[in-house]
Structure formats: structure tokens, C-alpha cells
N, C-alpha and C positions, 0 to 999 in steps of 0.2 A: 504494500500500500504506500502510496507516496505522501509522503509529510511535506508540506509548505509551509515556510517560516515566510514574517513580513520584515521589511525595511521602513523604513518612514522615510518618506522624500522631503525634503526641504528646503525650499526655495526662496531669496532673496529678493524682494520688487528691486527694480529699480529706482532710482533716487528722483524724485518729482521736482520740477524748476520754476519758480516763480509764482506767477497766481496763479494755475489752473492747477496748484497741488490740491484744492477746496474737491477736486471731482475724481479722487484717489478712487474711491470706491468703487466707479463703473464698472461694472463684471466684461464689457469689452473691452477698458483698460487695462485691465488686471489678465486679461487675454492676453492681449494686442504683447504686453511687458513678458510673458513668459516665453509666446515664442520669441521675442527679439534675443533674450537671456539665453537659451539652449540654442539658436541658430535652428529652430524646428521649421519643418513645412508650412508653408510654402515659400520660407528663405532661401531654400535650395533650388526650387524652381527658377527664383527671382534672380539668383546669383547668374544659374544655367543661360539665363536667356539675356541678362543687361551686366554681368560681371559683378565684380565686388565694389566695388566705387558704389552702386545703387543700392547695394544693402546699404554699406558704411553710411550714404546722405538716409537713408529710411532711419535710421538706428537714431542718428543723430536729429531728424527732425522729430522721431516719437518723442524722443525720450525728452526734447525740449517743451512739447506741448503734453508731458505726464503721459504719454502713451492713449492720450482722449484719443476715438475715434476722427476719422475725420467726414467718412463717407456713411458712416450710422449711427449717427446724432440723433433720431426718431428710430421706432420702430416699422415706420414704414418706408425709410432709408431712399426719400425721392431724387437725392442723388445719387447712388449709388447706381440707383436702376436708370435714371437720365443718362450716365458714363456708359454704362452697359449698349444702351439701344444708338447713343452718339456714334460709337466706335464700330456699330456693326452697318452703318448706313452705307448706300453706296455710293455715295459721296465719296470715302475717305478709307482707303486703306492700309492695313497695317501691315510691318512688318512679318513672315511665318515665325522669328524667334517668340511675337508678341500673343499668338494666336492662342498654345497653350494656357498662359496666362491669362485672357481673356476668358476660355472655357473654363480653365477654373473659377475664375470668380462669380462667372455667371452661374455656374451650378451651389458656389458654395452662398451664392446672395438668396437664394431660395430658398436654404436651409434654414432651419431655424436656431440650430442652437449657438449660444454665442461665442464660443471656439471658432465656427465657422463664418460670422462674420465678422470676429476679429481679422482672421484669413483675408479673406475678402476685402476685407479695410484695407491691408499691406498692399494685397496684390493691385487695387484699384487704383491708388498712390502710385504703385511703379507706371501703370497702363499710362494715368494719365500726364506723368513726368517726361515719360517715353514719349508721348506724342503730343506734347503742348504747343509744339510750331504748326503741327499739320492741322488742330484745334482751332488755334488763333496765331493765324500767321504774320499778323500787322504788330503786336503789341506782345505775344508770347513770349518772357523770360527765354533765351537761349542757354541750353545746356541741363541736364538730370536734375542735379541738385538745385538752382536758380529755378527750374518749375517747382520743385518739390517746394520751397521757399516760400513761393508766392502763395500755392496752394493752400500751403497750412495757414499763413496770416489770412487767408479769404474769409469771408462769415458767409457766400453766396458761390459756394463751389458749382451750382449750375451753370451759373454767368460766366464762368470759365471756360466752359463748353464752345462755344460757337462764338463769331465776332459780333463785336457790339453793335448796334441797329444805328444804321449812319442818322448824324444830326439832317433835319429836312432844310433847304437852303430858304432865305429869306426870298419873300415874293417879286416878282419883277415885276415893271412894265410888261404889258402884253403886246408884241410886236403884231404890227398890222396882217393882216387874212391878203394871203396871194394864192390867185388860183392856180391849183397844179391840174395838167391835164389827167384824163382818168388814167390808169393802171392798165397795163398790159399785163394782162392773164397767163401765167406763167404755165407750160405745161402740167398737165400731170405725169409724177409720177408713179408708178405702181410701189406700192410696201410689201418689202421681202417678208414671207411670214416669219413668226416667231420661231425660232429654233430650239428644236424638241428638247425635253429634259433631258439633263445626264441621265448615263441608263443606271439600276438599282445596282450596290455596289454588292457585294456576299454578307457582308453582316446585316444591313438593311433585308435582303431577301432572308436571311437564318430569322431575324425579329419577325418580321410577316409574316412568313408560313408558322412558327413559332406561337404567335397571337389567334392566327386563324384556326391554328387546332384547339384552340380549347372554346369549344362549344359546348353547349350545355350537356351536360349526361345524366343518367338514373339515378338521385337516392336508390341506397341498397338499404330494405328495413335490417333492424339490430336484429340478431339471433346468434346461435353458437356458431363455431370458427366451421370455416367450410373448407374441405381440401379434396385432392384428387380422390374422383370415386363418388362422392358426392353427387345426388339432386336436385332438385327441385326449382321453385318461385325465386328464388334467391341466387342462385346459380345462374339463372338468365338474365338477371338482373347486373348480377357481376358481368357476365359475356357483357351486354349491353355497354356499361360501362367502358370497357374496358378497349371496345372499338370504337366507340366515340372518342377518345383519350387519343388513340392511335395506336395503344399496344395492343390491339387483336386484330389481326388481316385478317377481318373474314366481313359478310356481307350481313349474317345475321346470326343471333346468337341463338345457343341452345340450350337445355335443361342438366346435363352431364357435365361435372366436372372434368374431361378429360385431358390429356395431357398439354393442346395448342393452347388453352384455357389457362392451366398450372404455368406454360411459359410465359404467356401474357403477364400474368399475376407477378410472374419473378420480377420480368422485366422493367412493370410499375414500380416496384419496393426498389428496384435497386434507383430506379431516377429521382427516389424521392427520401433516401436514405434509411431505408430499412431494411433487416436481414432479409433474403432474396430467396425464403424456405419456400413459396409455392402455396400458402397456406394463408388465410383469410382470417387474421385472426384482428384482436379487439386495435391497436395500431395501425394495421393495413384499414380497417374500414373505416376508420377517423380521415385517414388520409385520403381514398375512396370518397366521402362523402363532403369534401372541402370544396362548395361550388364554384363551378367553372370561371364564374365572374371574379370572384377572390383572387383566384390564380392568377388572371389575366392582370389584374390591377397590382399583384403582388409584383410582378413582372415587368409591368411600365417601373413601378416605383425604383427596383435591382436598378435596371437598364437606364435611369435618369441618375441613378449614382454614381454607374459606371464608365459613363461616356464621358466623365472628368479627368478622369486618372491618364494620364503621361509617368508612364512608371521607367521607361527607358530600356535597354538589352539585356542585364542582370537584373535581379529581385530576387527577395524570398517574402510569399505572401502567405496568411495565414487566415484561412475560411472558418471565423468564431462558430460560425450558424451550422455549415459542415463540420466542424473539428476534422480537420484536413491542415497539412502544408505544402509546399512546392518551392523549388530552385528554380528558377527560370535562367538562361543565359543562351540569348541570341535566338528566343524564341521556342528553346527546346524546355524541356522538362529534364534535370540533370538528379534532383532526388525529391520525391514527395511520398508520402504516407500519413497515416491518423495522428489527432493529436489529443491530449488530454486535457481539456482547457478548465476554467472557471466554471464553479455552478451556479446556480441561476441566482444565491445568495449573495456571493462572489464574483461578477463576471470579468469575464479578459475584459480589455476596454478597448475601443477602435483606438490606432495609431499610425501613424506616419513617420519613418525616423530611418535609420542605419546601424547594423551592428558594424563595431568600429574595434571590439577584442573577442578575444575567445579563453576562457578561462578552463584550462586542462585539469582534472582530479579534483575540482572542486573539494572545500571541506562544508560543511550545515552545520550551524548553529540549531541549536535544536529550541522552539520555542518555551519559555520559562513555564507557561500553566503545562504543558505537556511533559517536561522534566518532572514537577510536583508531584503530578497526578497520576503518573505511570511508571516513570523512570528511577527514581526514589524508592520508593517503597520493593521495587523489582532488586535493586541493588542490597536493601537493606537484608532480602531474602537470600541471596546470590551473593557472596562478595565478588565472586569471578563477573559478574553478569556485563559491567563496563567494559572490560578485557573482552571480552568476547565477543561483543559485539561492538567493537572497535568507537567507543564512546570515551573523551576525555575531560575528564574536569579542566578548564580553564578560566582565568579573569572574568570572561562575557557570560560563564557558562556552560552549560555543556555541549560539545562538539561533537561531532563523527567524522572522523578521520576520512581521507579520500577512500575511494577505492569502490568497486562495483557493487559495493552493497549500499551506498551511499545512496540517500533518498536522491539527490542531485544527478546521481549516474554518474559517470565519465568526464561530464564534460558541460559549461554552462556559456551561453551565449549573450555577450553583455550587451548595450543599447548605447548608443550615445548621449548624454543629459539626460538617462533617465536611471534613477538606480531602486526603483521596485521595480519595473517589470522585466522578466529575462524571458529569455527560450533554453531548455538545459534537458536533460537526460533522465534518465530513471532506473531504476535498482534490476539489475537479471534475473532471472524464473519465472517459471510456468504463470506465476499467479498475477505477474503484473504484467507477462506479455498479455493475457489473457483480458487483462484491462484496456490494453488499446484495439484488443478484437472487439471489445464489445459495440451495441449500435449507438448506445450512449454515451458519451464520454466527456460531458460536464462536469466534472467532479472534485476539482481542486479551488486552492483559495486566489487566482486570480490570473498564475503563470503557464506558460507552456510546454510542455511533458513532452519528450517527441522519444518514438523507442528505439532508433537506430542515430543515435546524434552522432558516432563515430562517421560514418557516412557521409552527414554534412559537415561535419567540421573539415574532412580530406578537401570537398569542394569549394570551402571557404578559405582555404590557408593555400590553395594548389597557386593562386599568383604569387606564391614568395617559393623562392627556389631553395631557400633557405630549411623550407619543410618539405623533405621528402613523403614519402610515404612511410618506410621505415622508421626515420623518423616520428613520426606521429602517432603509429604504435606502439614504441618504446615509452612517448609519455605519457598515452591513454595503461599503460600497463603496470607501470612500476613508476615510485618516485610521490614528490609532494606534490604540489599544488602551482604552476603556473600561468602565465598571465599574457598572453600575444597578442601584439596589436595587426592587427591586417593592413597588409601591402595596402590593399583596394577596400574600402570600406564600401560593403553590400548594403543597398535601401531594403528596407523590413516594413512591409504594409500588413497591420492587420486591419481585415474589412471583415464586414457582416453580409452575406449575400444570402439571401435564401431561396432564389432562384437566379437562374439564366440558363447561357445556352451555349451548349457543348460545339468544338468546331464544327463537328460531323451533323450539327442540327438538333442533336439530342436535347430536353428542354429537363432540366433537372428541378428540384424544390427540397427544401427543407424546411425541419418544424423552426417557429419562432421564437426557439428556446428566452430569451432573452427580453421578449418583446419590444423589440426596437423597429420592427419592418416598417410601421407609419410612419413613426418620426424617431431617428438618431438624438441618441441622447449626449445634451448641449453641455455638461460638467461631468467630473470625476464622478466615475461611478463604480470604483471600489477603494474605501476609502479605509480598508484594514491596513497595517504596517506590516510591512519584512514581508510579502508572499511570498516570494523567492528565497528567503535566507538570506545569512549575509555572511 
């Protein structure tokens, strides 16, 4: 079983300048101030696309107006949204490094929680710094910072937008009427017609066909689990289903459970993340009777979160709602498998960020109420019992030595500015691999449990020549506890999907463990110390 210990994070506002220290408390100040303090998303975008000079002018004009917003000073942010519809006019085009940057802010100005229009604040600042000449070309501040300048002193960031309405000239004399002879009718000429839309691209066509399967289907009534071999009312009703869905190629269903029927059924459970037995039990028919409208709706909502993301050729992403991970590099898939995540009391929390070390043999600190209450009294019975299970008393507490039995595993994967949440390893045997087989796997206090971390750590440490492979066995095997910084620090997105859609077309779904699918939640939302150990 895995023990999670917590850390407490602690973090430093930055220092407030002058009079607008009075507005310390805005929660998208108090935002806007954290990511500027860890260098968090979307600085990394901001750096990628306008360099470092654009953060350094951002940093330094927050931090002089208290980190105040500047683009969501209301809640109904009407400039933010004026900047958004300005830039997309076809008037005025931007640069492709600006475009990401734009998608994100438009995705994240519609969110709702204030993380994400902090976000959005930053990013809309850079959009509108970056193109202040093309804006207002007569009178625009030249150069990043001298916009960014002008901007934050403005009280009227709309006005910024487009040029000023020219002064109307003083009246004249009205010069005398001379007659001009009449006009010569110019021919006509014919109007080319409109030229046809771009044709649908492959992920536009995977969305469509996608949306259009999910048409209405049967309620199936409650009754006992139905499996192969099976008849009746109920059994046609699953057929039913089950070809409206798409996983039964047939024209019409029948009363027989038989076996094209038991495929269908697998084929469901496994798109929707359930063990894929063939069998129609109380889980399968919850998921079954989730109407079709839901889904669809569920599915615009994934698909509007996901059309933001600019993740780049590397990543390691982590699907909260699946308990799932993946390596991505250069579009392949280099290692994924299950993962152990938060329970629903505890959940992982969406993030954006980079591991930047990897820490080899880890040691845990084991948390003090679970010393008292288990580990104490076990020793007072045992004097061996510490020895033996590689437990030492020290300064903080009790520890557990590295080594494969270590709740930690092998191996723990650290964050950059962030020191609760890790990704790390977990203890050998039947009983805990047997945890990440399960279909459940919300169960810890916050972190993430992965069962083959030897695996990923080879693929994370493979850009330093420094760490062979030999190498890296030698110090997942024997030895203390080490600490490596990565050549290449890898971006670490953890997102909540609980549906989309497979390259091959496939349209997957998961449950709402978390209940975040309507609306992403806007603050910290585990707010225990040390998950991870320390």
C-alpha cells in the first residue's frame, strides 16, 4: 500500500509599490504574483514567442502596479474581450509566433477561474505590447516595454485599441455649384464568385463524425448483471444500444446474449474505462445509461479545453480523469501506463510546469500521526521491527531508508517551483502491482504513483551522455539517495479530460471522478501538507 507524506509549500508575495498596495488582496493579484515568482505558464509561452526582455518588462510593470490586473478589473473583463475580437479582425494581422498566445488567452478569458484569468491578464499585456504600432500606428509608444508603459498608466485600455476619431474641421464657406456634365456609365463588370471553403482538415472530420455518433439510444431498465448466454427484454435492449453507440455492426438487435453482442459490450467498457469482462454489470449500465446529449456536451466542453494547448515535440502528460500517463517526443508515444492518483478527498490538481531533477533512491519521511499510531507501538512489541523494515529514527522523525521497498519506489520526479506535488515510484509485489491493475485508481493523498518509473527516468536522463544506461541501474540498485538535474528540462501537463478522441476516430469517456467536467476549479484544491514526503 502506498503511504503519502505532505510538504507544505510556501510562498512569498511579492513586494507591493506605492498606492495600489491598498488592492493586495485581489485573488487575481495574488495570481497574476505567483506565476510571475515561479516563472509558471504561460511565462514560458510568453518567453517562446517575444524572448526574455518581454517577460523581464511584464515582471517589472506587474510588480510596479502590485501585480493589479490590468485586462480584468470587472468580472465581465470588457476589455479583455475588446483585445481578443481587435486582434482577430481582418483588418490587422499578426505575427504566427503571436497566434498561440492569442489562443490561449482566448480560451483561458472564458474560463472562469481566477488562475486562468490571471493567465490571461499576462498573456493579453504581451498580445497587446507586441502589436501596439499595428493598433495605433500615429501615436503608439514604439518598442515592448514603452507599450507595456503606456498601457499600465491607461484607466481606458479600450481606447488603446484603434486610433482616435479624427477632430471634424471647422466649417467653410461653401464654394459656389458648377455644373458637371453627367457621368459616363462605366462598364460592368462580372464578380468572380466566392471561393469555396478550405476543405475539413482530419481532426475537424475525427470531431464531426465523433458528435454525429452519438445519437440518442435505449435506456436499458435496472435488473441483474446480464452476460453471455443470457435472454431476454433486456438483452435487446443492450443490442439496441449498443448499435446506436457504434459498437454493434449489425442492422438490428436480438434477444440472445451471444458472443458479437459480449464483443460489443467489451468494446464499450474499454472506451469508457472499464474492465472489458463482457459482462453487464451495475458500472457498465450506469455508463450505458448516460444520455447521449451528456456525452455530446461533455465532449464540446474536453474539445474547447483542448484546442489551447501548444505543448511542443516533448511532454509528459498526465490524464487525472483517466489515471493514465505518456512521454511524448516528436509525436510518438516513448513510455505511458496507469497511474495512481488523488482521491476524490485529495485530488491531483491540474498543472502546467517542467520537471527540471530526478531524484534517485529517494528516502520518506514517514508522517508523525502514522509513526504514533502504528509504528510505535509495533516497535515497542518488536525491538527488531525498525531494522527490519529498514525504518530510522532521525531529527524530523522517522524515515525509511531508500531502496525498493520504499513507499516512494526507486525513484521521485521533482517539479520546478513546486515542492508538494511530484510524480515518483512505488514499493515491488504482487499486491501493489495489482493496485495499478485495478479500474480504479484514485487513491492516494494528492501525488503521482507511476509502476515502472525506472523506464521513465532512462527516457528523461537519455539527453545527458553522462547517464548511460548502466549507469542508471547501478543507482536505481545500490547506494543513497541522489539528486540530477536534467540536460533538457521536460514540460509536465497535468489535465482532466474525460473525453475525446482517439487518432484512429475512437471516441473515448471517463467517469467525473473529481467533478470538475462543467467548470475547472479556479484555486488550490488540495490543500493537505507533504503528499509526497519530503
Amino acid at each position: 500500500m502506498i503511504r503519502v507524506a505532505f510538504l507544505l509549500f510556501a510562498c512569498t508575495a511579492l513586494p507591493m509599490v506605492g498606492p495600489v498596495a491598498a488592492q493586495d488582496a485581489a485573488p487575481e493579484a495574488k495570481a497574476i504574483g505567483e506565476i510571475l515568482a515561479v516563472g509558471a505558464p504561460p511565462l514560458i509561452d510568453i518567453d517562446a514567442a517575444l524572448g526574455a526582455e518581454a517577460v523581464a518588462a511584464l515582471r517589472n510593470t506587474y510588480t510596479l502596479r502590485g501585480n493589479r490586473p490590468i485586462w480584468f478589473v470587472t468580472a465581465a473583463a470588457p476589455a479583455a474581450r475588446a483585445l481578443i475580437d481587435r486582434l482577430t479582425q481582418s483588418d490587422l494581422t499578426i505575427g504566427n509566433n503571436l497566434q498561440p498566445l492569442l489562443d490561449a488567452a482566448r480560451a483561458r478569458t472564458y474560463e472562469s477561474g481566477v488562475d486562468s484569468r490571471a493567465a490571461a491578464d499576462l498573456l493579453l499585456s504581451a498580445l497587446y505590447s507586441a502589436t501596439a504600432r499595428a493598433l495605433r500606428p500615429k501615436d503608439a509608444p514604439a518598442g515592448f516595454a514603452a507599450a507595456l508603459d503606456a498601457l499600465s498608466a491607461s484607466t481606458d485600455p479600450i481606447a488603446l485599441l484603434s486610433e482616435p476619431e479624427p477632430v471634424a474641421p471647422a466649417p467653410v464657406a461653401e464654394a459656389p455649384k458648377v455644373e458637371t456634365p453627367p457621368a459616363v456609365e462605366a462598364p460592368k463588370v462580372e464578380t468572380p464568385p466566392p471561393a469555396p471553403p478550405p476543405p475539413e482538415s482530419p481532426e475537424q472530420a475525427r470531431i464531426k463524425a465523433a458528435l454525429a455518433s452519438l445519437q440518442d439510444w435505449p435506456v436499458i431498465p435496472d435488473g441483474p448483471k446480464l452476460a453471455l448466454g443470457d435472454a431476454g427484454p433486456r438483452v435487446e435492449a443492450l443490442g439496441k444500444h449498443l448499435i446506436a453507440s457504434g459498437d454493434l455492426k449489425a442492422e438490428t438487435a436480438g434477444a440472445e446474449f451471444d458472443l458479437p453482442l459480449k464483443s460489443a459490450l467489451e468494446n464499450f467498457q474499454r472506451r469508457h474505462g472499464l474492465p472489458p469482462d463482457g459482462v453487464m454489470g451495475a458500472g457498465t449500465l450506469a455508463a450505458l445509461n448516460v444520455p447521449a446529449k451528456d456525452r455530446a456536451a461533455s465532449l464540446e466542453r474536453n474539445i474547447a479545453r483542448s484546442q489551447a494547448r501548444q505543448w511542443g515535440e516533448r511532454y509528459l502528460v498526465v490524464n487525472l480523469a483517466a489515471a493514465r500517463y505518456r512521454l511524448v517526443d516528436k509525436g510518438s508515444t516513448i513510455v505511458e501506463g496507469p497511474a495512481i492518483l488523488g482521491a476524490v478527498a485529495t485530488p491531483t490538481p491540474v498543472l502546467d510546469a517542467a520537471i527540471d531533477r530526478v531524484e534517485l533512491r529517494p528516502s520518506y519521511r514517514i508522517p508523525q500521526s502514522v509513526a504514533d499510531r502504528q509504528l510505535w507501538p509495533r516497535q515497542e512489541e518488536d525491538a527488531l521491527y525498525f531494522i527490519n523494515h529498514g525504518i530510522r529514527v532521525t531529527d524530523d522523525g522517522l524515515r525509511q531508508v531508500p531502496g525498493a521497498g520504499n513507499p516512494l519506489g526507486l525513484a521521485k520526479l521533482l517539479i520546478a517551483g513546486n515542492n508538494r506535488i511530484a510524480l515518483h515510484g512505488a514499493p515491488g509485489g504482487e499486491q501493489n502491482q495489482a493496485a495499478f491493475d485495478a479500474p480504479e485508481r484514485h487513491a492516494n493523498l494528492g501525488c503521482v504513483a507511476l509502476p515502472n518509473i525506472a523506464a521513465l527516468v532512462k527516457a528523461l536522463l537519455a539527453a545527458d551522455p553522462a547517464w548511460t544506461e548502466g549507469r542508471i541501474d547501478g543507482a536505481l540498485a545500490v547506494g543513497g539517495t541522489q539528486v540530477v538535474a536534467l540536460a533538457q528540462p521536460v514540460p509536465v501537463h497535468f489535465v482532466y479530460d474525460t473525453a475525446w478522441i482517439d487518432a484512429d476516430g475512437t471516441l473515448q469517456f471517463r467517469d467525473d471522478i473529481y467533478g470538475w467536467d462543467k467548470e475547472m476549479p479556479g484555486a488550490e484544491v488540495n490543500t493537505v501538507p507533504e503528499p509526497c514526503g519530503s
